[in-house]
C-alpha positions as CSV (number, residue, x, y, z in Angstrom):
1,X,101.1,81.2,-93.2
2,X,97.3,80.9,-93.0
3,X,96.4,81.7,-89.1
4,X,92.8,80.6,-89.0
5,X,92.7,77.2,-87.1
6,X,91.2,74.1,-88.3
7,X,88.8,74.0,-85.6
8,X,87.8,77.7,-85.6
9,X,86.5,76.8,-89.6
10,X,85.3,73.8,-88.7
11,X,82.8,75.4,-85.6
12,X,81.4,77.5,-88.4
13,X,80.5,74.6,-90.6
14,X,79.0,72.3,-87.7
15,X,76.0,75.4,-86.9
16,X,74.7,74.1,-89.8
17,X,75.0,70.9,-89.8
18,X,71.4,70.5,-89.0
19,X,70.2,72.2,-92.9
20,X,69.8,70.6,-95.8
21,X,71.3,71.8,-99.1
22,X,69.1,71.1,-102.3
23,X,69.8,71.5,-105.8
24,X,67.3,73.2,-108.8
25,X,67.3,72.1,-111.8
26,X,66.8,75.6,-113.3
27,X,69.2,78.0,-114.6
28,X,68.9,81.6,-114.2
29,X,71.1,84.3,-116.2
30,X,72.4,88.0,-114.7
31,X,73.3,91.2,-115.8
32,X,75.1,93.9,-114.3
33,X,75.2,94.7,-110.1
34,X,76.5,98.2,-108.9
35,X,75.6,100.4,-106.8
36,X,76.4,104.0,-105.9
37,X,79.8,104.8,-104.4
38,X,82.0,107.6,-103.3
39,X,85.3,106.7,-102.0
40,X,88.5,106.3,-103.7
41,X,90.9,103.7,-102.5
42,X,94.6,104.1,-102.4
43,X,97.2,101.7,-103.6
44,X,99.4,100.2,-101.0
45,X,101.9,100.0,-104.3
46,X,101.7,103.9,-105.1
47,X,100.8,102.9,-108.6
48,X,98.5,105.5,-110.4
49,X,94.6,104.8,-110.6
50,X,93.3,103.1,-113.8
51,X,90.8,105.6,-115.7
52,X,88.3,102.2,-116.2
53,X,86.3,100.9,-113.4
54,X,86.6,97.2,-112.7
55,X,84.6,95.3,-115.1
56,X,84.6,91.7,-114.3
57,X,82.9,89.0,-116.6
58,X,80.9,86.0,-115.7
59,X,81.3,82.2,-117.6
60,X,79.0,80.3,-115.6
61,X,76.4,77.6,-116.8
62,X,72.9,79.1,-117.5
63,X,71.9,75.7,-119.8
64,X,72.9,72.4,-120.4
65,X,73.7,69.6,-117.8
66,X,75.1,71.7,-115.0
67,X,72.7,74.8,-115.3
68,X,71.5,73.9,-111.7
69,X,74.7,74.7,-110.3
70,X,74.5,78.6,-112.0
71,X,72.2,80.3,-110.2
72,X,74.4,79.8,-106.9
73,X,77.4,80.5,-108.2
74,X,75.8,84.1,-110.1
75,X,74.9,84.8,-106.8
76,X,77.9,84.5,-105.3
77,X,79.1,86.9,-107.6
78,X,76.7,89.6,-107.5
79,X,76.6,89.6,-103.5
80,X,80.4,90.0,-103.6
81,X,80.0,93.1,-106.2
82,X,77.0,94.3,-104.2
83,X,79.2,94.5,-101.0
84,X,82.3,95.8,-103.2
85,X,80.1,98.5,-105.1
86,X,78.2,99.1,-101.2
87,X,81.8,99.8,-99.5
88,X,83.5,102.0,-102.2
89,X,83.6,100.1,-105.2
90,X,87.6,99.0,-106.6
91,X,89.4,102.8,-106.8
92,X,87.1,105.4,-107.2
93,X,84.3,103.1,-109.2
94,X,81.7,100.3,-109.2
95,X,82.4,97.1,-110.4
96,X,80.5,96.2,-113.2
97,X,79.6,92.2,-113.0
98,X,78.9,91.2,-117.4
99,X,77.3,87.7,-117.1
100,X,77.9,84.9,-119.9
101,X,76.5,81.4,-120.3
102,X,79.5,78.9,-120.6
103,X,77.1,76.0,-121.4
104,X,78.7,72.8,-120.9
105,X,81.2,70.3,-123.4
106,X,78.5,68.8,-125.4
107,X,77.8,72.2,-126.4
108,X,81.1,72.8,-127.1
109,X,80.1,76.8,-129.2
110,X,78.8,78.2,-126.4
111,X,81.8,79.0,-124.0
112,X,83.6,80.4,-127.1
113,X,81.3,82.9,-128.1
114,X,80.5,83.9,-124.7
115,X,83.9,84.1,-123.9
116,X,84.3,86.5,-127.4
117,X,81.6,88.8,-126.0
118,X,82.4,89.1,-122.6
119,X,86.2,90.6,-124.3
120,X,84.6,92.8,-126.5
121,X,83.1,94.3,-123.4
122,X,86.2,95.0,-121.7
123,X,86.2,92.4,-118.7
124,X,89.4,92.3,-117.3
125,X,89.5,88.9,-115.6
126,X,86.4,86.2,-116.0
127,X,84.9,83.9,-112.9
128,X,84.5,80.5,-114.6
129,X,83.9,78.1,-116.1
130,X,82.4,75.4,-113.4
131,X,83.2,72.5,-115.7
132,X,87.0,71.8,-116.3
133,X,86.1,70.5,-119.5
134,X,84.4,74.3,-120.8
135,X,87.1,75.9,-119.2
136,X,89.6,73.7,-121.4
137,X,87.6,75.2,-124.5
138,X,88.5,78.8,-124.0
139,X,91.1,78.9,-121.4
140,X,94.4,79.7,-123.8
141,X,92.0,82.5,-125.4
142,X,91.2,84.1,-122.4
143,X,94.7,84.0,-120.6
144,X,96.7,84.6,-123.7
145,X,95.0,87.7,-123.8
146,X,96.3,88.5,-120.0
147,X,92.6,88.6,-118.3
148,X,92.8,86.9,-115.1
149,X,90.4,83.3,-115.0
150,X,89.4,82.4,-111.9
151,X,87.3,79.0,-111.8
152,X,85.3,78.7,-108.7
153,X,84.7,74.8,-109.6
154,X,86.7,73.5,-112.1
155,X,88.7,70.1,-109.7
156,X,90.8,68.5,-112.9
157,X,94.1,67.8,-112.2
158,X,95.5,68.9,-115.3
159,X,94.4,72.4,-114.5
160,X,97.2,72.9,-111.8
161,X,99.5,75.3,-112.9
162,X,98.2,75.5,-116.4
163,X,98.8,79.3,-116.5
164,X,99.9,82.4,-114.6
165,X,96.7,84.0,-115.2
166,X,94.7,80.9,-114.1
167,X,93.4,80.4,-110.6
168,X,90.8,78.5,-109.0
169,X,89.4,78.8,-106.0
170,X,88.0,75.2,-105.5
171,X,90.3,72.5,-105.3
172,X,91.9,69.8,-107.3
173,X,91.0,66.6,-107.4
174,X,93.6,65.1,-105.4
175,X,91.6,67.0,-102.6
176,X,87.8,65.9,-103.5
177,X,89.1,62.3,-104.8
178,X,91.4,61.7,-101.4
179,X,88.1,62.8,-99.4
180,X,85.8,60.0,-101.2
181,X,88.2,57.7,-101.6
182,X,88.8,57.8,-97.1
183,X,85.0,57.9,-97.0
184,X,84.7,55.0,-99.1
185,X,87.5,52.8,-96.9
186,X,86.0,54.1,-93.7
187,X,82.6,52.9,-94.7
188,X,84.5,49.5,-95.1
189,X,83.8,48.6,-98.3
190,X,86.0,45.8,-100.1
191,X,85.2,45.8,-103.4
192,X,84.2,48.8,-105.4
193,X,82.9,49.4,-108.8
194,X,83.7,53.1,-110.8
195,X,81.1,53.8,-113.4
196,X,82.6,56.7,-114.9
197,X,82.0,58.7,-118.0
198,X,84.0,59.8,-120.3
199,X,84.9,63.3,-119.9
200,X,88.2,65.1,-118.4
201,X,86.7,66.0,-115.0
202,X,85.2,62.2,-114.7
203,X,88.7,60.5,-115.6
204,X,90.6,62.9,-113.2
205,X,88.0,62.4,-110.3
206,X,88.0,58.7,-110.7
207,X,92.1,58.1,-111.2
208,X,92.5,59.8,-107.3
209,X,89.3,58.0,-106.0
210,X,90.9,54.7,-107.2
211,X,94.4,55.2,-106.2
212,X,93.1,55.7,-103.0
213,X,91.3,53.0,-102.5
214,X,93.9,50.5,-104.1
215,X,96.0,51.7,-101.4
216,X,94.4,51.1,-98.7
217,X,93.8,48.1,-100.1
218,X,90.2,47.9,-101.5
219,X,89.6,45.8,-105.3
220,X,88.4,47.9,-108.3
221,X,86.0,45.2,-109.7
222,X,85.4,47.8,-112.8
223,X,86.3,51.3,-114.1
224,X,89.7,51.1,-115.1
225,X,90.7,53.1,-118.3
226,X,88.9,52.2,-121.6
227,X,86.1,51.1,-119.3
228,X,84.1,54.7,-119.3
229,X,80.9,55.5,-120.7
230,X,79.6,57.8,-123.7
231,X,78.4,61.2,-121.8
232,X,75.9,61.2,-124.7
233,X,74.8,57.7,-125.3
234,X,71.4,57.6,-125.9
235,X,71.4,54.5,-123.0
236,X,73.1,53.1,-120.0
237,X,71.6,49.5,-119.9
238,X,75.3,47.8,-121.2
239,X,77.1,50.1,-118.9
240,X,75.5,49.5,-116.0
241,X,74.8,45.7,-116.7
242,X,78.7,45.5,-117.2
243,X,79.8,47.2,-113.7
244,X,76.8,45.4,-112.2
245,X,78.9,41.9,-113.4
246,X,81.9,42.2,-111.7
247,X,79.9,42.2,-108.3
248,X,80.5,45.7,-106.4
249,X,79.6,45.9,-102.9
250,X,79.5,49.5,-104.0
251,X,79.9,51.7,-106.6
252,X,81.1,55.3,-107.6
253,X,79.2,57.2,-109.8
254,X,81.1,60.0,-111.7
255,X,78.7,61.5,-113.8
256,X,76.5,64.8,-114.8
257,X,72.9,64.8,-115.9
258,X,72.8,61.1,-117.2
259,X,72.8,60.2,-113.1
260,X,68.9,60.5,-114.0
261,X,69.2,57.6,-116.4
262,X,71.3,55.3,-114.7
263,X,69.7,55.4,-111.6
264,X,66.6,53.9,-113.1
265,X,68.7,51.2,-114.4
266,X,70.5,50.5,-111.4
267,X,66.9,49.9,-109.9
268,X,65.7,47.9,-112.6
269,X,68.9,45.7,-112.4
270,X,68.8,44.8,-109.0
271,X,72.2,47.0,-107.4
272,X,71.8,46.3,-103.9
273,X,75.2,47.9,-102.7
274,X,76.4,51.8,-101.7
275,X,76.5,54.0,-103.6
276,X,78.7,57.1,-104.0
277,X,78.8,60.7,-105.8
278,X,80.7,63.5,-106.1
279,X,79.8,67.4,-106.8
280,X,78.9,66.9,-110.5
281,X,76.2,64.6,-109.6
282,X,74.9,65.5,-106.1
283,X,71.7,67.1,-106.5
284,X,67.6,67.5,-105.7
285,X,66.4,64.3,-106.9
286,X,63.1,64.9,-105.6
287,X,61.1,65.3,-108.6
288,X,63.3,62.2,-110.4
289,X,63.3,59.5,-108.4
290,X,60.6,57.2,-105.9
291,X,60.5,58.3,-102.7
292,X,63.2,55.9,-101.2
293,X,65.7,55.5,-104.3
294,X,68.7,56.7,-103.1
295,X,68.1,56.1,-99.4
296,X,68.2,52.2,-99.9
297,X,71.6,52.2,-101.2
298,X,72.8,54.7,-98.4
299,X,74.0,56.8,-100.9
300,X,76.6,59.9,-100.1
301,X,78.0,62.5,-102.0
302,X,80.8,64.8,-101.6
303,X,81.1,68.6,-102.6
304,X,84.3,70.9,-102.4
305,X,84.1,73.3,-100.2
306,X,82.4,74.8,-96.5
307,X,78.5,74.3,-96.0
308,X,77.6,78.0,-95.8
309,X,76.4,79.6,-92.9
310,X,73.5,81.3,-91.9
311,X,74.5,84.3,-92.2
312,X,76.3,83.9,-95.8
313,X,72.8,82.4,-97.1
314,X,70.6,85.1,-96.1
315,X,73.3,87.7,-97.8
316,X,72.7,85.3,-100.8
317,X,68.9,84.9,-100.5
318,X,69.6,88.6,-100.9
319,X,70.4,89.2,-104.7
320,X,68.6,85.8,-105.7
321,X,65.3,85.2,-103.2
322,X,64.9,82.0,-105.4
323,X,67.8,80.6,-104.2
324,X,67.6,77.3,-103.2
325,X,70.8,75.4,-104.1
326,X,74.2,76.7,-102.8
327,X,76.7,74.9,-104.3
328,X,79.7,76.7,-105.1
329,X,78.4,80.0,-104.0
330,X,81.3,80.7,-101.4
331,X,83.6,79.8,-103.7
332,X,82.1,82.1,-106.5
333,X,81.9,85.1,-104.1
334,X,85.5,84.5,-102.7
335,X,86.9,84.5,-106.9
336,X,84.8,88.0,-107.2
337,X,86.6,89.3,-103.7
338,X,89.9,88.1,-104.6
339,X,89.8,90.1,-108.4
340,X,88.9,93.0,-106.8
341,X,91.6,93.0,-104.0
342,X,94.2,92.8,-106.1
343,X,93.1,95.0,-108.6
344,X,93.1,97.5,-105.1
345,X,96.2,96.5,-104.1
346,X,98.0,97.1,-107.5
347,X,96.5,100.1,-108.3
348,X,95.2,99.5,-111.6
349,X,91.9,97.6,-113.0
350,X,94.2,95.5,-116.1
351,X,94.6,91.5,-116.3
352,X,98.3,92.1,-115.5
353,X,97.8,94.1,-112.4
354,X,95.3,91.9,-111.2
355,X,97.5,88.6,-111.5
356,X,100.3,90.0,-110.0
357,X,98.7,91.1,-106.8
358,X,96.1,87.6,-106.6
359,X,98.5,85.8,-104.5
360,X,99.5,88.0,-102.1
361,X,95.8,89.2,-101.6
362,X,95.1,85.6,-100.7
363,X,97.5,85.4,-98.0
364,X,100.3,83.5,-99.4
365,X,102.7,86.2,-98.4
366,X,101.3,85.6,-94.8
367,X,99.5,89.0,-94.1
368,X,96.6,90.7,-91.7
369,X,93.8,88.1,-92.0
370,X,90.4,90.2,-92.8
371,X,87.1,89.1,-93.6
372,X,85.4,90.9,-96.3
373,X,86.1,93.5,-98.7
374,X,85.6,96.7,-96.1
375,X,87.9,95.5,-94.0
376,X,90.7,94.1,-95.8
377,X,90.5,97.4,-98.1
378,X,90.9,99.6,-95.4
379,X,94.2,97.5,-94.9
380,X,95.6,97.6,-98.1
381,X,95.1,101.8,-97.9
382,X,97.2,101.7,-94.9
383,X,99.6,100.0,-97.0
384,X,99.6,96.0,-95.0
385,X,99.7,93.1,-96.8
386,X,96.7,91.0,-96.4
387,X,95.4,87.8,-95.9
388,X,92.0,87.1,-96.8
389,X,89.8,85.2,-94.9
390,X,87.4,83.1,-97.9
391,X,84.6,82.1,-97.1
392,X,84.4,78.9,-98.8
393,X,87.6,77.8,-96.6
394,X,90.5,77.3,-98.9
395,X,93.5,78.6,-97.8
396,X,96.0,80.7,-99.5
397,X,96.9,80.1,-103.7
398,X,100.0,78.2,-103.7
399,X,102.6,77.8,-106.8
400,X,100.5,76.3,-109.1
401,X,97.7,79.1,-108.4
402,X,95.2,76.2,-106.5
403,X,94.3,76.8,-102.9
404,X,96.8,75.4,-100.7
405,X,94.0,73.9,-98.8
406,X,90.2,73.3,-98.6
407,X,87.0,71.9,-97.3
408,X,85.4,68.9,-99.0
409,X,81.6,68.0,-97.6
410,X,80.0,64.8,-96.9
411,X,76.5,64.5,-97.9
412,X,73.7,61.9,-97.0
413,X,70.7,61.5,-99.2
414,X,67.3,61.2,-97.2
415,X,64.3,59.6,-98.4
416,X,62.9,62.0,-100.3
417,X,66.2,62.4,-102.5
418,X,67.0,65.5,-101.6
419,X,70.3,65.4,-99.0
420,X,71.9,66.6,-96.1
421,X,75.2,68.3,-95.3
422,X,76.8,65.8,-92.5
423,X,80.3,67.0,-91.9
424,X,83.4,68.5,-93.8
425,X,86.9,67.1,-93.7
426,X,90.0,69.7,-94.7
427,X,92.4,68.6,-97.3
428,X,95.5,69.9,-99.1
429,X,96.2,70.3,-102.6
């Protein structure tokens, strides 16, 4: 059982309650990160060392609609191999970190080719994709062949389970949907509208949000199924001018990139309720949007996972200085740490080593909790089981390889459409 206390998590989070967390709209690629090592670590499991350092591989959006949320989530990756390669490196070697552009499901070649490339280079396990539609594109390829995949974003339900050799280290749906549906009946709102589009992780998002809400009692004036819009219609007027028609005092709006075009509408049609959004669509709307847009509607958005620290920032700010958008980073850096401990643990740098070891490395066999890779290395030398402490929050995988629990954050949008972290609330998958 995961020892760390609800309250001892949450007291991290609060220090920064005070920062705000912005997005870019920029993506920025990455290659390799090493550096110089001389130890060799044992394996707690007496299995022989693998002749082939760790070479992990990277599908992570550099372009299309969520290219702002890759540069946080490289990041996260190359601080974790930075501090891997800095404290010994995964038995005897650096970690090599190949990066790949996953793209997103409009353009639906990318993740494939990457995902061909990335093999031919001899990754044994992948951190990606962020979207759960991309990772639906290439995830049989990539497990089939026995590499490890460990999504630090993907939240579709679907995904539970789907494979022994798939984890994720943010969490379902039922976690992030349950969080903004309470928010939502806390906020006392009677009669919501779900303008959702048409894409896996919208429809999965927005059947949690509204069973929670219908249980609790509140109308869905709009957004049932067969009521989604076109991801690439070339205009929002009819969807917005139908959800606008059933009267919402608020509405929930699941969506990527097109939140820049239906905004604008909602404006020019008059919306005068709340409004909600979730991770795919909380960003820096800054440069989008009058001073004031979001603001007047009291909007709030919700993110899996803990605000990071400080501390954990700086160490970012670190391997990308132009860093300012920190979404998913934690959970990108704790899907890097994870590979690497269990490749440590079992002795061997291969897919099948790796996935038989990422449980217990996360604690779900209970375990010495340890914070970083130094520490919970020299643990697995003296031959403990571990339980690593993540950064992001989640606890420990469970049976269907999702974290048993995580942090979703709340998120208030200022005047200048950028927003603020408010608070966190802890779930369980």
């Amino acid at each position: 059982m995961r020892k760390t206390t609800y309250a001892a998590r949450a007291g991290a989070l609060l220090g920064a309650a005070a920062l705000a967390l912005t997005a870019c709209s920029s993506a920025s690629g990455s290659g390799s990160s090493s550096s110089s090592s001389d130890g060799a670590a044992a394996s707690s499991s007496g299995s022989s060392m693998s002749s082939d350092g760790l070479k992990i591989g990277s599908l992570l959006p550099q372009t299309g609609s969520l290219a702002f949320l890759g540069p946080p989530e490289i990041a996260g990756v190359n601080l974790a191999v930075k501090e891997i390669n800095d404290n010994g490196g995964v038995l005897g070697a650096d970690v090599e970190h190949v990066a790949a552009d996953s793209s997103d499901a409009d353009h639906a070649d990318v993740a494939p080719q990457s995902w061909s490339d990335l093999q031919s280079k001899g990754v044994s396990a992948v951190v990606g994709a962020a979207s759960s539609s991309v990772t639906k594109l290439v995830v049989d390829d990539i497990t089939n062949s026995k590499t490890v995949m460990v999504s630090p974003a993907n939240t579709a339900t679907s995904l539970s389970g789907y494979s022994p050799y798939y984890f994720r280290t943010a969490p379902p749906d039922t976690v992030q949907g349950s969080a903004l549906g309470n928010l939502i009946v806390q906020d006392g709102i009677t009669d919501l509208g779900i303008l959702v589009f048409n894409e896996e992780y919208g429809t999965s998002l927005r059947d949690v949000v509204k069973s929670t809400v219908e249980a609790a009692g509140v109308n869905v004036t709009y957004g049932d199924k067969g009521q989604e819009f076109d991801p690439a219609a070339a205009s929002f007027t009819d969807a917005v001018t139908s959800i606008l028609a059933t009267n919402p005092q608020a509405i929930a709006l699941i969506a990527f990139d097109q939140t820049k075009s239906i905004v604008p509408e909602l404006v020019a049609q008059g919306f005068q309720g709340k409004l909600y959004m979730v991770d795919g669509n909380t960003a820096d709307y800054s440069k989008d949007f009058d001073p004031g847009t979001l603001s007047a509607w009291d909007t709030q958005g919700t993110i899996p996972g803990a605000y990071p620290d400080d501390a954990f920032k700086k160490r970012l700010l670190g391997v990308d200085p132009k860093l300012d958008n920190f979404s998913y980073a934690a959970e990108s850096y704790d899907a890097t740490m994870l590979i690497a401990l269990a490749a440590l643990k079992g002795g061997a740098t291969d897919g099948a080593t790796i996935q038989a070891n990422m449980a217990a490395v996360s604690g779900a066999n209970g375990g010495t909790e340890c914070t970083g890779f130094q520490d919970c290395a020299d643990l697995i030398k003296k031959g403990e089981e571990i339980n690593y402490q993540t950064v992001s929050g989640a606890g420990p995988f469970n049976a269907d390889n999702d974290p048993s629990s995580a942090f979703v954050g709340i998120y208030k949008y200022n005047d200048d459409n950028t927003y603020t972290w408010v608070k966190a609330i802890e779930g369980k998958a």
